[in-house]
VEXBALUM-309509 format. One line per 3 residues: number of its first residue (from 1); for each residue z, x, y of N, C-alpha, C. Coordinates in steps of 0.2 Angstrom, whole numbers. Layout:
NUM	Z X Y Z X Y Z X Y  ...
END
This chain:
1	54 336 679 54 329 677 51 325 683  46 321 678 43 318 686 47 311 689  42 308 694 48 303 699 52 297 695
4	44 294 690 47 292 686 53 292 680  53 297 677 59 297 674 65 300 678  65 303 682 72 303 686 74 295 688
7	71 291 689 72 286 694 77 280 685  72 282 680 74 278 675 81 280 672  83 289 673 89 293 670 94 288 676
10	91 288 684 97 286 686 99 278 685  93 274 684 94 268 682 100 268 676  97 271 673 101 273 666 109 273 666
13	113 278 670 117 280 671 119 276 676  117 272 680 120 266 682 125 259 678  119 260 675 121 255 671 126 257 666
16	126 262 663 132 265 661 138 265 662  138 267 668 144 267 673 146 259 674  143 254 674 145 246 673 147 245 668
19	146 250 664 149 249 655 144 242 650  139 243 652 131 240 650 132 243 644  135 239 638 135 243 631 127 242 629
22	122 239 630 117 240 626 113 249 633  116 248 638 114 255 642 116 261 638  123 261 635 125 268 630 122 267 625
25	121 261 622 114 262 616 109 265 618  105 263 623 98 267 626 98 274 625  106 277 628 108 283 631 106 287 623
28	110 286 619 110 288 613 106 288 611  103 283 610 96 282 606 91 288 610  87 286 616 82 292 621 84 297 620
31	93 300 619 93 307 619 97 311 615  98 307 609 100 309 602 96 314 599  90 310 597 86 318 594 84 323 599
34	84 323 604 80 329 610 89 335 609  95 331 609 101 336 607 100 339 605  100 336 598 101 338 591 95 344 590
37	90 345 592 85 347 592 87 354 594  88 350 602 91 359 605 98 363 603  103 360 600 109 362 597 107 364 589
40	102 361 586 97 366 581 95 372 583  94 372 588 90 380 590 96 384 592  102 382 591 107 386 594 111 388 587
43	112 382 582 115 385 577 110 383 573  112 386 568 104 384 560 107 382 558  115 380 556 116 375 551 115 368 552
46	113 365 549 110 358 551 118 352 552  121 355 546 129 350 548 132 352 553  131 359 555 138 361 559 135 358 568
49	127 358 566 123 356 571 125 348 574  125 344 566 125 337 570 133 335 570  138 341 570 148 341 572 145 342 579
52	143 348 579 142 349 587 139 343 593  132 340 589 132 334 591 135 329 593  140 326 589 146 320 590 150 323 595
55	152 332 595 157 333 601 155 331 604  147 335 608 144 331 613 143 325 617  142 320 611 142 314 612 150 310 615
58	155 314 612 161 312 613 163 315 621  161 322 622 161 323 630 157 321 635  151 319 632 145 314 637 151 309 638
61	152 303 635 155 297 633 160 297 640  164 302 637 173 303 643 170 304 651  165 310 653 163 312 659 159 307 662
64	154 301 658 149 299 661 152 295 666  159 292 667 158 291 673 160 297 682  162 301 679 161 307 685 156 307 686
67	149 309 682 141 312 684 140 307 690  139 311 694 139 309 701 132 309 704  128 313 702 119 314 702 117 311 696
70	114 304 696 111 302 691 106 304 688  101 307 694 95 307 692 95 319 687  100 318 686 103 327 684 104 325 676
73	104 318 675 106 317 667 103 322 661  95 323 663 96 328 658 98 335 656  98 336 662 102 345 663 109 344 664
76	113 339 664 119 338 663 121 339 655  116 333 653 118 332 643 116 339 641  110 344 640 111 349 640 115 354 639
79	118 355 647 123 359 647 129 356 644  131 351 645 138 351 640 133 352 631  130 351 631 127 353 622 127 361 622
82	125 363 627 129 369 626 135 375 628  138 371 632 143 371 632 148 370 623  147 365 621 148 365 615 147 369 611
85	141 371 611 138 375 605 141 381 606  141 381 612 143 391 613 151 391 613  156 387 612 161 385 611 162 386 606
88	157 382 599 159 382 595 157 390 593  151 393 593 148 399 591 153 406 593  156 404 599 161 410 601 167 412 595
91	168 404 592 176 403 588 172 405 581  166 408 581 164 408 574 162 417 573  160 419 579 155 424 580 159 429 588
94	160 438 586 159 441 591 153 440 596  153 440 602 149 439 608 143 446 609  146 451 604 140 456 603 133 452 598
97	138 450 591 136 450 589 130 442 590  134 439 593 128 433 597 123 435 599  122 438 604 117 442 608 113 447 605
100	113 448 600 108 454 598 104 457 599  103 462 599 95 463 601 90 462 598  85 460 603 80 459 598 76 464 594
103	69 463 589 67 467 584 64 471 590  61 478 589 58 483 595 50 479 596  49 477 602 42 478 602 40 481 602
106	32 482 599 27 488 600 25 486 607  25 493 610 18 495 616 12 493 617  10 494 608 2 493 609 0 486 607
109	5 480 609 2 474 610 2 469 615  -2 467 617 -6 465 621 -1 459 625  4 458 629 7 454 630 6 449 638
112	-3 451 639 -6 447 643 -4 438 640  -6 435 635 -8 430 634 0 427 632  0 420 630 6 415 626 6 417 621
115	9 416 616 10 416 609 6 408 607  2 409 603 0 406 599 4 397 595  2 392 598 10 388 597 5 381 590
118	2 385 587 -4 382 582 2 378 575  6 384 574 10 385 569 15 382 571  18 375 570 26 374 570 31 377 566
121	29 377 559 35 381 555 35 389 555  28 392 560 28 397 562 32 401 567  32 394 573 36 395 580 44 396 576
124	46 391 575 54 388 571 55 397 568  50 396 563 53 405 559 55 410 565  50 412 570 49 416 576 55 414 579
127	59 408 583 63 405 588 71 409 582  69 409 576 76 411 572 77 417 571  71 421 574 72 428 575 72 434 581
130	74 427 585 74 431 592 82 429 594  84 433 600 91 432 602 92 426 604  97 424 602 101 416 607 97 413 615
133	100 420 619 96 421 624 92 417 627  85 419 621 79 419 622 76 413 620  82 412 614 80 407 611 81 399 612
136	85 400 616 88 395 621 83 392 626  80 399 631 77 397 637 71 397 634  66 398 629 61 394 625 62 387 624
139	66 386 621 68 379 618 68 376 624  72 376 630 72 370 637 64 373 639  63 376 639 55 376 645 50 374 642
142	49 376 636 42 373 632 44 365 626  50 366 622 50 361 621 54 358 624  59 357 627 63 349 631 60 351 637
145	55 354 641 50 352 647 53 351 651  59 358 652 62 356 657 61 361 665  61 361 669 59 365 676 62 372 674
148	60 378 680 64 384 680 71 381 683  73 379 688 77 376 693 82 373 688  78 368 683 83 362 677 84 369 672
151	83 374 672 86 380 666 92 383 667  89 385 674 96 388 677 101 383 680  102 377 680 107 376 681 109 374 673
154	108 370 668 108 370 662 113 378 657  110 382 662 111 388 660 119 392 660  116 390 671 122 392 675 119 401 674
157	116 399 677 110 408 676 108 406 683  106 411 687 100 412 693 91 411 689  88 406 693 83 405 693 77 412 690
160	80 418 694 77 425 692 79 426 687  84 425 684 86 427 676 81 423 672  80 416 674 77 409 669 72 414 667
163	66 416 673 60 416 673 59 425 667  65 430 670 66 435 668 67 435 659  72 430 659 72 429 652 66 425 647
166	64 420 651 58 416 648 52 422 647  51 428 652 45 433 651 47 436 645  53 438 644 53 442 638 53 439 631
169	57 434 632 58 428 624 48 429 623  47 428 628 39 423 626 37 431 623  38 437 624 34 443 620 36 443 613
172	44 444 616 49 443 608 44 438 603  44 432 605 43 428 600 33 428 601  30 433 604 23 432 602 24 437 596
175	28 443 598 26 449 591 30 449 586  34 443 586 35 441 578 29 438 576  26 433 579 21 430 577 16 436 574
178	12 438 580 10 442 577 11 446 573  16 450 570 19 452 564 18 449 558  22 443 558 20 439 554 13 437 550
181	9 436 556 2 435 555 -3 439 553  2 449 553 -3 452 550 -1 454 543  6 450 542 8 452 536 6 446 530
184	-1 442 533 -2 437 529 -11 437 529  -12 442 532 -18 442 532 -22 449 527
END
């Protein structure tokens, strides 16, 4: 996060705390879809997604005046988003079956490079076929553009997990790709 938008989140979250109702509208508004986004990549049902959504908004809502670190709002929202999701996904789903493993990589592919990010309905297919996990700590570091450091706390993981996890998601989800891509060519 750079200076400026820390400086803006804590602005934000000031005014909050004064009970600046047009300040909970911004709140909502700035970070309504970036939620829902990331609490889609955690459940695929699109309504159970945007339940889980209003929880969250209802425990942001209660807590916001405890968050004591302004400038942490986004890795606070976050982590309560997933604290919910994984709340709600516990009461729905064994913990084995959560965690799955993922498909076997092959050996013989190259997993110097990135995956390929050309394809959005591509990425999305790939992101639905990898473990929770993985799928998670993809979703905060490439798409909500958040730190190693903003993962792992988010996470509530060691910074060595973040990076450890982030390496394998990213294979994971290159040789789906590539699977895919050779089963279209």
């Amino acid at each position: 996060m750079t200076e400026k938008e820390a400086i803006y989140c804590e602005l934000l979250v000031l005014r909050c705390h004064q009970r600046q109702r047009d300040a909970l509208e911004e709140l909502v508004r700035t970070w309504d879809r970036p939620l829902l986004y990331y609490i889609h990549r955690l459940v695929a049902d699109e309504h159970e997604a945007r339940q889980i959504l209003q929880q969250t908004w209802v425990k942001v809502l209660q807590g916001l005046g405890r968050l004591r670190e302004p400038r942490k709002l986004p890795m606070w929202l976050y982590s309560i988003a997933r604290k919910t999701a994984m709340s709600h996904l516990r009461s729905r789903y064994s913990e084995q079956a959560l965690f799955r493993r993922d498909a076997e990589i092959p050996d013989s592919a190259d997993h110097s490079a990135d995956p390929s990010f050309d394809n959005v309905e591509q990425i999305h297919y790939g992101l639905s076929r990898i473990s929770l996990a993985h799928r998670e700590v993809l979703t905060l570091f490439f798409l909500q553009d958040l730190s190693l450091e903003e993962i792992a706390s988010v996470l509530e993981i060691p910074v060595g997990t973040v990076k450890s996890r982030l390496h394998h998601a990213k294979r994971a989800l290159k040789a789906i790709l590539e699977q895919e891509g050779s089963s279209h060519d």
